[in-house]
DRENFI-523360 format. One record per residue (C-alpha): residue number from 1; x, y, z; chain. Coordinates in steps of 0.25 Angstrom, whole numbers. Layout:
<atom NUM,<X,Y,Z>,'A'>
...
***
This chain:
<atom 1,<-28,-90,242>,'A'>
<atom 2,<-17,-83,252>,'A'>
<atom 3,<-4,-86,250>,'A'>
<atom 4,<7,-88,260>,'A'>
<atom 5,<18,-77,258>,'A'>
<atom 6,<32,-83,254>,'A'>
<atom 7,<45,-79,254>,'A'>
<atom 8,<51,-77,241>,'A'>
<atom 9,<67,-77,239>,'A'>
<atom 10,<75,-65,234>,'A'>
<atom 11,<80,-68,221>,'A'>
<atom 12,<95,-65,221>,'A'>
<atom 13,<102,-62,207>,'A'>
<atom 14,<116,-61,200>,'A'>
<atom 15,<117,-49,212>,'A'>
<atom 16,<115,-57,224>,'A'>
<atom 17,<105,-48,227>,'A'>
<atom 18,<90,-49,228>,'A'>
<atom 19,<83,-44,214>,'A'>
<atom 20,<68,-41,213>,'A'>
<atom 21,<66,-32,200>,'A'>
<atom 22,<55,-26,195>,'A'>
<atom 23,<50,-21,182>,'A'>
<atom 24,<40,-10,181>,'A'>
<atom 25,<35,-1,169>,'A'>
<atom 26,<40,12,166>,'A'>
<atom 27,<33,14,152>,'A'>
<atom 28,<38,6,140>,'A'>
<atom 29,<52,5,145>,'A'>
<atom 30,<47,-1,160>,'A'>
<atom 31,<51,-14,161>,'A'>
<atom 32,<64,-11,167>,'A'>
<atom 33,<71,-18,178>,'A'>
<atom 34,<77,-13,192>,'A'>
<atom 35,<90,-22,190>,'A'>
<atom 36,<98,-23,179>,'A'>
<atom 37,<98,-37,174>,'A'>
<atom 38,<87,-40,164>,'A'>
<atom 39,<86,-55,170>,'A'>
<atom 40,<80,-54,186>,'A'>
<atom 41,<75,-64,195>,'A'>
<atom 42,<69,-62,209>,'A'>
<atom 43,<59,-66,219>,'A'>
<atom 44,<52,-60,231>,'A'>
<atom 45,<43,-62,241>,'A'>
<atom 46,<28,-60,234>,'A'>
<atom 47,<14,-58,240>,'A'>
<atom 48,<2,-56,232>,'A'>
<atom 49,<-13,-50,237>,'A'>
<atom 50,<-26,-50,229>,'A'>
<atom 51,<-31,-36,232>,'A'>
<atom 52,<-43,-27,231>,'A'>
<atom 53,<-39,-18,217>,'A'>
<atom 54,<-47,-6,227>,'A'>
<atom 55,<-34,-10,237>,'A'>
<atom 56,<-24,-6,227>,'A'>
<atom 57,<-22,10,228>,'A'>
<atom 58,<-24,8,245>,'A'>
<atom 59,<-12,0,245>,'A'>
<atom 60,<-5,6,235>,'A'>
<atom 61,<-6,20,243>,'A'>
<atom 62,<-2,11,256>,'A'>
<atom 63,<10,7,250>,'A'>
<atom 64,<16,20,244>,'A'>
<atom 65,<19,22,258>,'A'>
<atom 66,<28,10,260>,'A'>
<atom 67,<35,8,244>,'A'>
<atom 68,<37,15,233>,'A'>
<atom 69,<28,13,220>,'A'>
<atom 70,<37,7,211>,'A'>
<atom 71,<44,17,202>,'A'>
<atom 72,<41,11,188>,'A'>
<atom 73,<26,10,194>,'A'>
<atom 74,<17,21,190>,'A'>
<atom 75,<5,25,195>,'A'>
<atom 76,<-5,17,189>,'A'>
<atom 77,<3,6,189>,'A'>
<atom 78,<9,-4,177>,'A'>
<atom 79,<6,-17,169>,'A'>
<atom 80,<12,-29,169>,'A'>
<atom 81,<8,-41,160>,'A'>
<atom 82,<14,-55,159>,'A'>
<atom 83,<11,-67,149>,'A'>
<atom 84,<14,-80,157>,'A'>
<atom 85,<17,-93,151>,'A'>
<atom 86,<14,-106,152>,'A'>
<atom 87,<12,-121,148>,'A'>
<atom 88,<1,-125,143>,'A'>
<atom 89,<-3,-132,154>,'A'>
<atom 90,<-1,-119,163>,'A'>
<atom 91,<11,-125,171>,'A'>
<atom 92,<14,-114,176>,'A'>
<atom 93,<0,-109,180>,'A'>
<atom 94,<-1,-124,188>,'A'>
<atom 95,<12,-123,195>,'A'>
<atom 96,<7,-110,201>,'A'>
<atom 97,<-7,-116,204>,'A'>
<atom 98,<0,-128,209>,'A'>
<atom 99,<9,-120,219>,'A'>
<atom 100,<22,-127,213>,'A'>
<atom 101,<34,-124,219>,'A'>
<atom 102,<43,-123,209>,'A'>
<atom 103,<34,-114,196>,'A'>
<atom 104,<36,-103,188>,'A'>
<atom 105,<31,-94,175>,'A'>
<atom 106,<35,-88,164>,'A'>
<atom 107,<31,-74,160>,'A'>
<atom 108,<33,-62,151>,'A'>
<atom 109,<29,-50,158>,'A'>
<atom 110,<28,-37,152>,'A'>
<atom 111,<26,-21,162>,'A'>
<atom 112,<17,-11,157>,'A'>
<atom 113,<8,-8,144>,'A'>
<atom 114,<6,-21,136>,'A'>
<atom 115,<3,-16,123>,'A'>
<atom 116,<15,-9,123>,'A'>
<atom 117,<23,-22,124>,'A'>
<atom 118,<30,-23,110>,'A'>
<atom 119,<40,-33,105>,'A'>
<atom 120,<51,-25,114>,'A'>
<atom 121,<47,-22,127>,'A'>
<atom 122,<52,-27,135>,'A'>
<atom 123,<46,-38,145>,'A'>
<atom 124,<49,-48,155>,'A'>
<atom 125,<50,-65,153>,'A'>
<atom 126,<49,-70,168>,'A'>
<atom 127,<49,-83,175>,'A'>
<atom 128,<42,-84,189>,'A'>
<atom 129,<46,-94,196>,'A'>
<atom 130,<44,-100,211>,'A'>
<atom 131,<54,-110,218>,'A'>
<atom 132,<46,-115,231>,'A'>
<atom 133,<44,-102,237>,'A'>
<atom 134,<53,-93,229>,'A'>
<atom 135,<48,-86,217>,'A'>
<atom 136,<57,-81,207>,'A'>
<atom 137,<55,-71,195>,'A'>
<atom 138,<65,-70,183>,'A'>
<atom 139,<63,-62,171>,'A'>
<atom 140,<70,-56,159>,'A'>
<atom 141,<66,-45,151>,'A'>
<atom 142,<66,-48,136>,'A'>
<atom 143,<58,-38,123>,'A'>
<atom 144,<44,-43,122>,'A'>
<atom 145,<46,-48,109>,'A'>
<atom 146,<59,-58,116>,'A'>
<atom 147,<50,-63,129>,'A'>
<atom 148,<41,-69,118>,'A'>
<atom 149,<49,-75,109>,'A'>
<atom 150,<55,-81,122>,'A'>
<atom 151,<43,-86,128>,'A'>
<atom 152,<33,-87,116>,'A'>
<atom 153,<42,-89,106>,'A'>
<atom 154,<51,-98,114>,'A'>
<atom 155,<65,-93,109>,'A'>
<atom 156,<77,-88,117>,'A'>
<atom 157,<79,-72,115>,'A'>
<atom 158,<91,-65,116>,'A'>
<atom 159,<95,-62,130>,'A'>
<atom 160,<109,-57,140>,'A'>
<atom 161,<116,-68,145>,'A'>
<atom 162,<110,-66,159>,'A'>
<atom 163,<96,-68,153>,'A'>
<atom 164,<100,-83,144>,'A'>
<atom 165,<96,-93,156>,'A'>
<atom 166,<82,-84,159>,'A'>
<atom 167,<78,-84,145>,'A'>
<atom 168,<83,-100,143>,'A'>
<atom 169,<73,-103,155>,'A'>
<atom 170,<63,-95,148>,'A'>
<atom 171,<64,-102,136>,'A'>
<atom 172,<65,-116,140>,'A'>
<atom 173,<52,-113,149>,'A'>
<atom 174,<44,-111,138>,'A'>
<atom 175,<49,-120,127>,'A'>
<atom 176,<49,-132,137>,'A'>
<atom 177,<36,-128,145>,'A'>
<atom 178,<29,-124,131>,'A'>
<atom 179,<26,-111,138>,'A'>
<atom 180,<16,-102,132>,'A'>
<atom 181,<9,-86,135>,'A'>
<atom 182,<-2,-91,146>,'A'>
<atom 183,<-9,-79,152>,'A'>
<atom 184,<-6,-65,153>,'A'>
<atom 185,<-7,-55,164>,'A'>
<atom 186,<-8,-41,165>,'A'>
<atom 187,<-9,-31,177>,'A'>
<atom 188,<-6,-17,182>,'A'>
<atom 189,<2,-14,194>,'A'>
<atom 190,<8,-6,205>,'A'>
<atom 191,<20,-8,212>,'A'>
<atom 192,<27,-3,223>,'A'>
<atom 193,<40,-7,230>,'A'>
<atom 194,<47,-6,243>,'A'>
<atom 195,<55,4,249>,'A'>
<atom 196,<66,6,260>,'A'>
<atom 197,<65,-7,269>,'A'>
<atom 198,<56,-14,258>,'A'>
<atom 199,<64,-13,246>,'A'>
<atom 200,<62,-25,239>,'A'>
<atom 201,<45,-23,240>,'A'>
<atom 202,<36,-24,231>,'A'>
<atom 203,<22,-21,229>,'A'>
<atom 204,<12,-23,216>,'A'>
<atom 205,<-1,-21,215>,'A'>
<atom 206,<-8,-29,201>,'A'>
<atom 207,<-21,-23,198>,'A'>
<atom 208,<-28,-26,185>,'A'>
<atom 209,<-23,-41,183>,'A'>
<atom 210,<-27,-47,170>,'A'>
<atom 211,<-23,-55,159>,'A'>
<atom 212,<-27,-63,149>,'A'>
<atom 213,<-24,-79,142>,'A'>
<atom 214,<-19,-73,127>,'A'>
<atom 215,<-12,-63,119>,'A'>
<atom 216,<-1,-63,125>,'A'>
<atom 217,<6,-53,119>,'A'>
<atom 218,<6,-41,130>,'A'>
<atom 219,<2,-32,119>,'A'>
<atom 220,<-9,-40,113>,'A'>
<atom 221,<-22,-32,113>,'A'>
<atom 222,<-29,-44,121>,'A'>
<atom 223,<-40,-45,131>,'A'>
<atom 224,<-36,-46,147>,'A'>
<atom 225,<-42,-50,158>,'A'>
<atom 226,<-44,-48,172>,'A'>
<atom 227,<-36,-59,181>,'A'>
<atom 228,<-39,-52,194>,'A'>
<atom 229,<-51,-46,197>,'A'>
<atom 230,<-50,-31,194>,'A'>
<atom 231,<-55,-29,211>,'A'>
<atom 232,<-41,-35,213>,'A'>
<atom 233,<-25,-33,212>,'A'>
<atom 234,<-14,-40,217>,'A'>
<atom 235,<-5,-34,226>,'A'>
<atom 236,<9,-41,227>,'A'>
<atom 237,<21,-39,237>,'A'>
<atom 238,<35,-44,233>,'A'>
<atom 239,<47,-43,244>,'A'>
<atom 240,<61,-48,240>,'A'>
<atom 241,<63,-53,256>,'A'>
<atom 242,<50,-49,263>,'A'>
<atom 243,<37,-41,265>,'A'>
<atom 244,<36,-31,274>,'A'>
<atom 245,<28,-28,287>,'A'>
<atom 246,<20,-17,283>,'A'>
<atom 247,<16,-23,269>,'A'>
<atom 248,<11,-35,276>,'A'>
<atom 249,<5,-26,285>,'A'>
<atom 250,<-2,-20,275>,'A'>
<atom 251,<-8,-32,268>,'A'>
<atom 252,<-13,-37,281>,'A'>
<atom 253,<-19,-25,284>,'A'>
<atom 254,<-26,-23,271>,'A'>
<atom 255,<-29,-40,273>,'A'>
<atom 256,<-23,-44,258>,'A'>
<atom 257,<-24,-58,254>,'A'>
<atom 258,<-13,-64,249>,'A'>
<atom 259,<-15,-72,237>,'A'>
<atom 260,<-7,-82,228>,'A'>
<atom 261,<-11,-76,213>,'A'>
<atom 262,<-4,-77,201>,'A'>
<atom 263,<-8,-69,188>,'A'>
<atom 264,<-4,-78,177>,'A'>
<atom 265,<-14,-89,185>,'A'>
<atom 266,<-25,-79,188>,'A'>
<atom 267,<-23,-76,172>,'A'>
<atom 268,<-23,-91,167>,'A'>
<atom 269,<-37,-93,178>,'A'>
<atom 270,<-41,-81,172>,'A'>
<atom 271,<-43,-86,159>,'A'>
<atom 272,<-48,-101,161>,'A'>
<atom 273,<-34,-107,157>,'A'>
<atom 274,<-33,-114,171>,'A'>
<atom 275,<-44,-117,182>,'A'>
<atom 276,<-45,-105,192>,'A'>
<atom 277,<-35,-108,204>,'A'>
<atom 278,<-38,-106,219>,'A'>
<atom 279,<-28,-94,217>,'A'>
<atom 280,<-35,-87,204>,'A'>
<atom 281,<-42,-74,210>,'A'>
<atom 282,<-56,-75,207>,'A'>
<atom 283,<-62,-62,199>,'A'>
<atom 284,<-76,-55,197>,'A'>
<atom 285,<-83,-51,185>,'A'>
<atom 286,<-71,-56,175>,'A'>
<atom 287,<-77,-52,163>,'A'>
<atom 288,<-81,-37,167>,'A'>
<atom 289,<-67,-36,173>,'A'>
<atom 290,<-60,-41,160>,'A'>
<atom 291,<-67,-32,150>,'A'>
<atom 292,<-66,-18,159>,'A'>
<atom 293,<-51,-23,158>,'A'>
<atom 294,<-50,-24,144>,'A'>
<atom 295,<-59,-12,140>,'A'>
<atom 296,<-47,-4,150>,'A'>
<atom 297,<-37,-10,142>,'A'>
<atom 298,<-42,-6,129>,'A'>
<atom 299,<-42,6,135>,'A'>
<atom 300,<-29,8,138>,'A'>
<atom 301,<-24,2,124>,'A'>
<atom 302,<-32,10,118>,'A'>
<atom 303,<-26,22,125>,'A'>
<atom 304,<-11,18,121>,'A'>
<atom 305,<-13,14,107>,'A'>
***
């Protein structure tokens, strides 16, 4: 399914001035943010393609031309993972099936190497939210061990002054809405960001989106699964007030669809816990796909135990 592209308005803080933070892993101490205030908000523009995995390197190497690979990005890229909750009716997977114009989510979101997530590393509780046509993101970062005594646990942690209402809405969401871990998500990324006249820019590529409907703890030694056919990536562009020519230029030379996906619904499909919706990305040989991912994961733990 294509989706129209929308404008989506700049979110303006304390400042006045438009903020679009970012957080990307630089080893165990990567989950840093480019302003100061641990409580942000902000919004952009937002464009997502379903691509060809092959595409990836191509346009990564056309794009070096124009931004800059983001500096807390290495080369092989980093992981983020996110536990999504939900009622146990999947409100919020509906309302996003549904279109609803007012909706949002609740999620704790974690960058970089999973098993190494321990009771003090630090992790993001965010809410996702989309007013008509304007989407908003607000989060706080909190030690592991305090984001799930907030959202599992459902008791108010300490917090600064500026982070009390957040944490309040956070709280009531999930005591009054019996919110609950859903699904988790898992991918690898690249990103890349704008430069002189494109400030503001950015550009991820996702390979390797997977996830899985249990253990939710990010360091569990637990089975994931592939949400998106291994073929396939998503590339996403974000502009805090518009996208420029040459990009469009490019997508439309390389003929990319635009698609309306999101990775907690691909998840919740995924695993049976809904009927597959006109949106969910259909996949190839599911099973073979699943186990060569979790004999590479194995791997890999295995590697940094």
């Amino acid at each position: 399914m294509l989706q129209r592209f929308r404008k989506r308005a700049v979110f303006q803080g304390e400042t006045g001035k438009a903020t679009a933070p970012d957080v990307l892993p630089e080893g165990d101490a990567g989950h840093r943010l480019r302003a100061p205030s641990k409580l942000h908000a902000f919004n952009r523009y937002e464009i997502k393609y379903l691509i060809d995995a092959d595409l990836v390197d191509d346009l990564r190497e056309e794009l070096e031309n124009r931004l800059d690979r983001d500096r807390h990005c290495p080369e092989e890229g980093y992981n983020i993972w996110s536990v999504y909750y939900d009622t146990q009716q999947l409100r919020f997977y509906w309302e996003k099936i549904e279109g609803l114009k007012f909706r949002r989510k609740l999620r704790v979101r974690h960058y970089g190497d999973r098993f190494a997530a321990a009771d003090d590393t630090p992790v993001f509780v965010e809410i996702k939210q989309r007013v008509n046509r304007v989407t908003q993101k607000r989060r706080v970062r909190l030690p592991y061990a305090d984001a799930l005594r907030l959202c599992d646990r459902r008791q108010i942690v300490d917090h600064e002054p500026s982070q009390r209402a957040f944490l309040e809405e956070v709280l009531d969401l999930v005591s009054r809405l019996d919110l609950r871990a859903t699904a988790m998500t898992g991918y690898t990324r690249h990103a890349y960001m704008g430069r002189d006249a494109d400030v503001g820019l950015r550009v991820t590529f996702d390979r390797r989106v997977r996830g899985r409907d249990r253990d939710f703890h990010f360091g569990a030694d637990a089975e994931n699964r592939l949400i998106v056919p291994a073929r396939k990536a998503i590339m996403e562009v974000k502009a805090n007030e518009r996208v420029p020519y040459w990009l469009t230029d490019l997508t439309a030379k390389r003929n990319l669809q635009v698609v309306r996906v999101s990775k907690y619904c691909q998840s919740v499909e995924a695993y049976g816990l809904a009927p597959r919706s006109v949106f969910h990305i259909p996949g190839h040989d599911h099973m073979s796909d699943h186990h060569q991912l979790l004999g590479r994961e194995r791997s890999m733990a295995h590697m940094e135990a």
